[in-house]
Wavefront OBJ file of the C-alpha trace (Angstrom):
o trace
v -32.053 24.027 -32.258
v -34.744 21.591 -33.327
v -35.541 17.865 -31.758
v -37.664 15.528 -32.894
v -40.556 14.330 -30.455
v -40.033 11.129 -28.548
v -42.440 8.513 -29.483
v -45.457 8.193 -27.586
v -47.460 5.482 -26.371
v -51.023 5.636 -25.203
v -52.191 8.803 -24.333
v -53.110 10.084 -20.495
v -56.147 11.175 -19.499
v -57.909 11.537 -16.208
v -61.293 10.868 -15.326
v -62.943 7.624 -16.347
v -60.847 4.299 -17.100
v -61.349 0.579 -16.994
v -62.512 0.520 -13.787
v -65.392 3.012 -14.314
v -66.196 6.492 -13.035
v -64.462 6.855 -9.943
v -66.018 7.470 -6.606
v -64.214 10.354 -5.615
v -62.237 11.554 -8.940
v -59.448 14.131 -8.420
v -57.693 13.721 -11.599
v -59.899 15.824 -13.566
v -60.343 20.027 -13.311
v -63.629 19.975 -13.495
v -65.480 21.957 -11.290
v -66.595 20.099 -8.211
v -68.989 22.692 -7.212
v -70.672 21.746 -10.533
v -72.788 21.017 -12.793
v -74.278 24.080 -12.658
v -77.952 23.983 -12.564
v -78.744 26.375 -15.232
v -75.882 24.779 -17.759
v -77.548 21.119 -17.212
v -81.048 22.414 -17.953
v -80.352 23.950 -21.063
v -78.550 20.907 -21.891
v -81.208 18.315 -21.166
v -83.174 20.634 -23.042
v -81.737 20.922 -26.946
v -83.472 19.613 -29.533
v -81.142 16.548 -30.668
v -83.807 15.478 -33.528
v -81.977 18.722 -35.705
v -78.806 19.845 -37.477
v -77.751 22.993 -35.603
v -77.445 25.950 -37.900
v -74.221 24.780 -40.050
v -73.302 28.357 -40.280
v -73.652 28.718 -35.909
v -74.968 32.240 -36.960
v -76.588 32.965 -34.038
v -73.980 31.246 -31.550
v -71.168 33.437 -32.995
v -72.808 36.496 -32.633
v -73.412 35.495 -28.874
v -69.727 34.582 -28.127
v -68.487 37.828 -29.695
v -70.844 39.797 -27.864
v -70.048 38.109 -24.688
v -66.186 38.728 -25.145
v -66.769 42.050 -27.327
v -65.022 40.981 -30.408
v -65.923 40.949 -33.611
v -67.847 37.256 -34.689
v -65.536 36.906 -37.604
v -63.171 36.214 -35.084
v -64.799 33.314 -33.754
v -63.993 30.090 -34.306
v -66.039 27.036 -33.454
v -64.370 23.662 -32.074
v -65.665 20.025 -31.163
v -63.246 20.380 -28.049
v -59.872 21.769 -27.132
v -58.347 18.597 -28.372
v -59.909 18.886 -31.593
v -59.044 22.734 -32.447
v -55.466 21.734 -30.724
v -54.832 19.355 -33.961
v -56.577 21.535 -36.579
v -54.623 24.517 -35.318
v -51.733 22.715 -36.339
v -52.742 21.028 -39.461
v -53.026 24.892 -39.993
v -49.443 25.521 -38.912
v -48.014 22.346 -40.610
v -49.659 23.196 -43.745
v -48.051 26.623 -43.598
v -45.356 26.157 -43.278
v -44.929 23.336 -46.031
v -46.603 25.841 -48.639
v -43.212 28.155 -47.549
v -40.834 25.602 -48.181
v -40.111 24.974 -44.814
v -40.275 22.305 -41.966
v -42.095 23.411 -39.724
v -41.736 23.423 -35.817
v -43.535 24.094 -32.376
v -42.337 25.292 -29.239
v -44.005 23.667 -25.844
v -43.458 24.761 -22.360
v -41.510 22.819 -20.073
v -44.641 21.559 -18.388
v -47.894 20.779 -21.032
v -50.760 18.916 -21.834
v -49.755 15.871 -24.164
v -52.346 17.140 -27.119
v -50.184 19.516 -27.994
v -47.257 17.412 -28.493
v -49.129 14.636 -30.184
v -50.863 17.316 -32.408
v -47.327 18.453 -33.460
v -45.917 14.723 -34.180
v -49.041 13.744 -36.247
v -48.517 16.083 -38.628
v -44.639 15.967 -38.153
v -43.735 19.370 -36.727
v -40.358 19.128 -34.876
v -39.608 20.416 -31.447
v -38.314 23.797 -31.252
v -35.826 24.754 -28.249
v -36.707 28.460 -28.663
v -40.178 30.250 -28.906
v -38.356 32.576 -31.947
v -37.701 29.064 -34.074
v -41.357 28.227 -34.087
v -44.442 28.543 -36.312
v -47.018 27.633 -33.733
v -46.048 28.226 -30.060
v -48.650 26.910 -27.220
v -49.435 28.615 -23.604
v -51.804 27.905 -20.727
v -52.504 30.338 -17.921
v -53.855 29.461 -15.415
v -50.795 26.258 -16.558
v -51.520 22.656 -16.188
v -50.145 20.431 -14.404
v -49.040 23.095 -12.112
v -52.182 26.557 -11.883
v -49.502 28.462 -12.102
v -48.515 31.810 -14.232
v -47.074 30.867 -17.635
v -43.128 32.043 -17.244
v -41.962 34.646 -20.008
v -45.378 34.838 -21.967
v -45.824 38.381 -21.448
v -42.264 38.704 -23.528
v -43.537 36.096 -25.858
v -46.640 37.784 -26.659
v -44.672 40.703 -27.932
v -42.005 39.033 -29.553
v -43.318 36.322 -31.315
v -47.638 37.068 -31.861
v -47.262 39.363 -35.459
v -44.775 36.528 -36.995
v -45.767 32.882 -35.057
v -49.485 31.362 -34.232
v -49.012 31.814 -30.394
v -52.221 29.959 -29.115
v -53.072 31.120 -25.636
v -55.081 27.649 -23.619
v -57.812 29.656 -21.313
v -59.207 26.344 -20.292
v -58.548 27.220 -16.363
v -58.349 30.991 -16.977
v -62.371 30.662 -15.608
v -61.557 28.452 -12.525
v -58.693 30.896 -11.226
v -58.875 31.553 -7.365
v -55.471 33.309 -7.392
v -53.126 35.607 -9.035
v -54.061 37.664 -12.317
v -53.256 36.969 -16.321
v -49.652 37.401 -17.344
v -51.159 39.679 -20.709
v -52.651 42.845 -20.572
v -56.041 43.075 -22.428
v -53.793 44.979 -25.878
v -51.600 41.488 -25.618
v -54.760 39.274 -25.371
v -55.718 40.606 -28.945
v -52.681 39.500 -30.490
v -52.262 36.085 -29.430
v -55.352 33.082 -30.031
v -57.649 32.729 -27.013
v -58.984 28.772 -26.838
v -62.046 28.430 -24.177
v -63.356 24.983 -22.796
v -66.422 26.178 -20.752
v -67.811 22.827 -19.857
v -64.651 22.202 -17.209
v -65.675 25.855 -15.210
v -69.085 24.449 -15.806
v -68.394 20.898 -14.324
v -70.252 19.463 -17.645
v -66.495 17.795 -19.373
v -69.320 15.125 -21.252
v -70.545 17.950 -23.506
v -67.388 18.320 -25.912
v -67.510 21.866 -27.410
v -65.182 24.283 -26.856
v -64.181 27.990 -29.145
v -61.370 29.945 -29.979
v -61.008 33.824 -30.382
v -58.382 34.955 -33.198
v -55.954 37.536 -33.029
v -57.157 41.161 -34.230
v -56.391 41.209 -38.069
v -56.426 37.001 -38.337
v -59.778 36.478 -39.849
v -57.871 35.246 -42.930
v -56.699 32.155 -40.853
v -59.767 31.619 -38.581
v -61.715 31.139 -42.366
v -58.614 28.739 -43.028
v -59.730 26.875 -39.919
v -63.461 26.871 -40.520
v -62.464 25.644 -44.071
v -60.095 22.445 -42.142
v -63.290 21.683 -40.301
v -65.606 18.883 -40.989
v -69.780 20.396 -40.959
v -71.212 20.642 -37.568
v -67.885 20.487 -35.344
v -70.370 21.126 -32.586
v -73.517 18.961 -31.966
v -76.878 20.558 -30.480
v -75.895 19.829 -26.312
v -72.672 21.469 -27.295
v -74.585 24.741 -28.653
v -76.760 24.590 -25.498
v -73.727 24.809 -23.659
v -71.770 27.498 -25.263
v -74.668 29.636 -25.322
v -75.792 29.068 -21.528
v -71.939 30.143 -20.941
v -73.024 33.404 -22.271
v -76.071 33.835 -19.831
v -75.346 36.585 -16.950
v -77.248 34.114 -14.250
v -74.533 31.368 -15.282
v -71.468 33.420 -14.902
v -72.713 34.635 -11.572
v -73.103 31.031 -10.097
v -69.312 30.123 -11.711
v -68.441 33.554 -9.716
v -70.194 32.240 -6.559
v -68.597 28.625 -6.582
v -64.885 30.306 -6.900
v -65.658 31.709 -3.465
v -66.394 28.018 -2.096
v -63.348 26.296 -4.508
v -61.065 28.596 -2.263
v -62.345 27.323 1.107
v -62.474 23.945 -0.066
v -58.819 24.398 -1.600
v -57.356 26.203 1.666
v -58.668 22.808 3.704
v -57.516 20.664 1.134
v -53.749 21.600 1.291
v -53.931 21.708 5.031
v -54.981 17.617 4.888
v -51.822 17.036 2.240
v -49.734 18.765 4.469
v -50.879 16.700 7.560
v -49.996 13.762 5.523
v -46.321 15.180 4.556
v -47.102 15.836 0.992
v -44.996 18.704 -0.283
v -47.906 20.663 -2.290
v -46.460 23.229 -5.208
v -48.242 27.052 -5.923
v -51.348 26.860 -7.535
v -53.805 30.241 -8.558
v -56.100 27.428 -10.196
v -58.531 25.041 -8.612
v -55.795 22.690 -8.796
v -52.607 22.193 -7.393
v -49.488 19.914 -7.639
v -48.317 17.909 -4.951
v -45.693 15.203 -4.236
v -46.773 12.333 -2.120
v -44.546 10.975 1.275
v -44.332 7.585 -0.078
v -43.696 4.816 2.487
v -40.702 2.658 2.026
v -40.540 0.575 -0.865
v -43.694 1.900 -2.636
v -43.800 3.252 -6.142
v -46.009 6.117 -7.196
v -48.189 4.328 -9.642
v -48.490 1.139 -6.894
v -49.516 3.494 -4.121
v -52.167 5.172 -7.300
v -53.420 2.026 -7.550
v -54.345 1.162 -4.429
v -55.873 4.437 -3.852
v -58.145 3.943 -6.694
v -59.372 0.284 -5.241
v -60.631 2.424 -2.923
v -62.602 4.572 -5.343
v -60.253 7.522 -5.256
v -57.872 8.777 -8.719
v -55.381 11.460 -8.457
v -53.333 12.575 -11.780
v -49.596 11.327 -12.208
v -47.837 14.035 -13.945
v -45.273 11.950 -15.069
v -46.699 12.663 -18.915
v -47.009 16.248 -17.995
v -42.805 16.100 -17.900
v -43.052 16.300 -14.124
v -41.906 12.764 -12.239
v -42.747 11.964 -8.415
v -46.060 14.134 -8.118
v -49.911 13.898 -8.861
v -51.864 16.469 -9.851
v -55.117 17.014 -7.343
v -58.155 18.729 -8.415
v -60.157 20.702 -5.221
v -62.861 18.550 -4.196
v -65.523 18.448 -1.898
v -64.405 17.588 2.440
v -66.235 14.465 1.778
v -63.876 13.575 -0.941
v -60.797 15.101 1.092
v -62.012 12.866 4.475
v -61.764 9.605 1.744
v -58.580 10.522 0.691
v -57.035 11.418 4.170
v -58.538 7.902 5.702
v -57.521 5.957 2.261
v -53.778 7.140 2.738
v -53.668 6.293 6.140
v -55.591 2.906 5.333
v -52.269 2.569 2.786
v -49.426 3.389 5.365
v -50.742 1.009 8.027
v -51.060 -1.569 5.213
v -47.298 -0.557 3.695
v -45.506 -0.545 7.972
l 1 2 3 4 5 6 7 8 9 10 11 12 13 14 15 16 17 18 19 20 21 22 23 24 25 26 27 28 29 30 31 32 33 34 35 36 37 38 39 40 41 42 43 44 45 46 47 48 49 50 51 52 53 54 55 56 57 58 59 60 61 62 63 64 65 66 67 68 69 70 71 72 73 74 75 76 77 78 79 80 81 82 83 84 85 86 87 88 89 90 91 92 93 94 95 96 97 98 99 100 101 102 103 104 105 106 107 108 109 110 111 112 113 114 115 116 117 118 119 120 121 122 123 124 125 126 127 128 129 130 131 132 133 134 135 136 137 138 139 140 141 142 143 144 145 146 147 148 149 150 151 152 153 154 155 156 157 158 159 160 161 162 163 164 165 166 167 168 169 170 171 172 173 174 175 176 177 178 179 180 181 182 183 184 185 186 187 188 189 190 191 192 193 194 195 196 197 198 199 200 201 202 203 204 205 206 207 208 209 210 211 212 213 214 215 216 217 218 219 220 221 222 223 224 225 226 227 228 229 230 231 232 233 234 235 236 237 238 239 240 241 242 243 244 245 246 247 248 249 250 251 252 253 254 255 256 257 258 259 260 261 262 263 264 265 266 267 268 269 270 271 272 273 274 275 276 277 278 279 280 281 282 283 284 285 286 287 288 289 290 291 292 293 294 295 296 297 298 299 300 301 302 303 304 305 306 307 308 309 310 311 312 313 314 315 316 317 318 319 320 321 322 323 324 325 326 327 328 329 330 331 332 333 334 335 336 337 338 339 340 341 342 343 344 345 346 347
């Protein structure tokens, strides 16, 4: 069966908004153990007054080496958002050369790009992976960290005939669990990295995406649906200090504090009688003990008067809960007195 999408209004974000950067911000996944030193320098340090190379030569051969794939495989991206619509111009286009509609399968629980991606270029909604063109996954998932249900199945059923695009934007930030696909399935399916949230640097807007073994044919396609230089010279820095060894052991290093700092953080939701869902990411889902005649979004609000934003996962499909990123105790202490501050305030 296919649906259209609902309209949509303005789109969700966390992180910045009208009232600035907040004080203590747990609406985005960016690594609060971040930035990382190394990252920064080499950021502060590319040469803005040039073009980088429009070809990303060297860049390419550095992300396929780092991942062990061929660099024909590569494919360069302004950001997840961006590749997330071109991916499915890509799709949309097609499947319009066939003859046919076109159509996109979601899971349940997903970040809104994909959806609006799909309705811009007027995809429908498909109720089954098997009726789509273009099928989206993320592992570790968002809003929830959690495993992606059935994609193990879907990899085998759907990768040789459907785009199946796999999101690995948390897949670096995982303090739990272990990937659904085996390392054969993970060569089937697209890969789409976002280093700058593992690398707490979510300014810099430049992510990648590995194709499928035998795809090279559609990853030109892509290049060719790309404007020159998707990726400035601070985005190059970044995607090539991602590849240093010294980097990845500091990420490896801050995992080990994100799980302390995560253990004490669902301890001081608990103490407040917030129900908080499985997570394996440096996230986790939660849904507040509202007092007595206080909405979500009012109690939101008053939280960030006091410098503090949490995530409403309403546009995630997921009513009643935020989304909390792991933070630092400073940040949890703020929280823990600001909720208190708001029951005394609500009794």
């Amino acid at each position: 069966m296919m649906n259209a999408f609902p309209q949509q209004g303005a789109r969700i974000h966390g992180g910045p908004d009208r009232h600035g950067v907040p004080l203590h911000d747990f609406s985005t996944n960016s690594n609060a153990c971040a930035p990382c030193p190394a990252a920064l320098q080499a950021v502060r340090q590319a040469d803005a007054s040039q073009y980088p190379d429009a070809s990303y030569t060297a860049l390419r051969g550095q992300l396929a080496g780092f991942h062990g794939v061929d660099a024909t495989r590569i494919v360069l991206a302004g950001s997840a958002s961006e590749f997330i619509f071109r991916i499915t111009a890509l799709a949309a286009q097609t499947a319009h050369t066939a003859g046919e509609g076109g159509a996109v399968w979601l899971p349940p629980h997903s970040y809104g790009d994909y959806a609006q991606a799909a309705r811009a270029h007027r995809l429908t909604l498909a109720s089954e992976p098997g009726q789509a063109q273009l099928l989206w996954a993320c592992e570790p998932s968002s809003p929830l960290g959690a495993a992606q249900a059935g994609l193990g199945d879907m990899a085998d059923a759907c990768a040789a005939k459907a785009m199946l695009v796999l999101d690995r934007a948390y897949e670096p930030l995982r303090l739990g669990g272990a990937p659904s696909l085996s390392k054969a399935q993970l060569q089937t399916v697209w890969q789409l990295w976002t280093p700058n949230k593992a690398l707490g640097l979510t300014g810099v807007r430049a992510a990648y995406a590995i194709a499928p073994v035998g795809a090279q044919a559609q990853a030109f396609q892509l290049d060719q649906l790309s404007p020159s230089w998707p990726v400035g010279a601070h985005g190059v820095a970044l995607l090539q200090a991602w590849t240093d060894g010294g980097v990845q052991a500091w990420l490896a290093d801050s995992l080990d504090t994100l799980r302390d700092w995560k253990a004490r953080q669902i301890a001081l939701c608990e103490s407040m009688g917030w129900t908080c869902l499985p997570s394996d990411a440096n996230f986790f889902c939660a849904r507040p003990a509202l007092p007595e005649g206080l909405s979500l979004q009012q109690a939101l609000d008053r939280l960030r008067s006091h410098g503090i934003k949490l995530r409403d996962t309403a546009s995630f499909g997921l009513p009643g809960h935020v989304r909390i990123s792991v933070q630092p105790p400073l940040a949890q202490d703020a929280l823990h007195n600001a909720w208190q501050q708001l029951i005394k305030a609500s009794q």
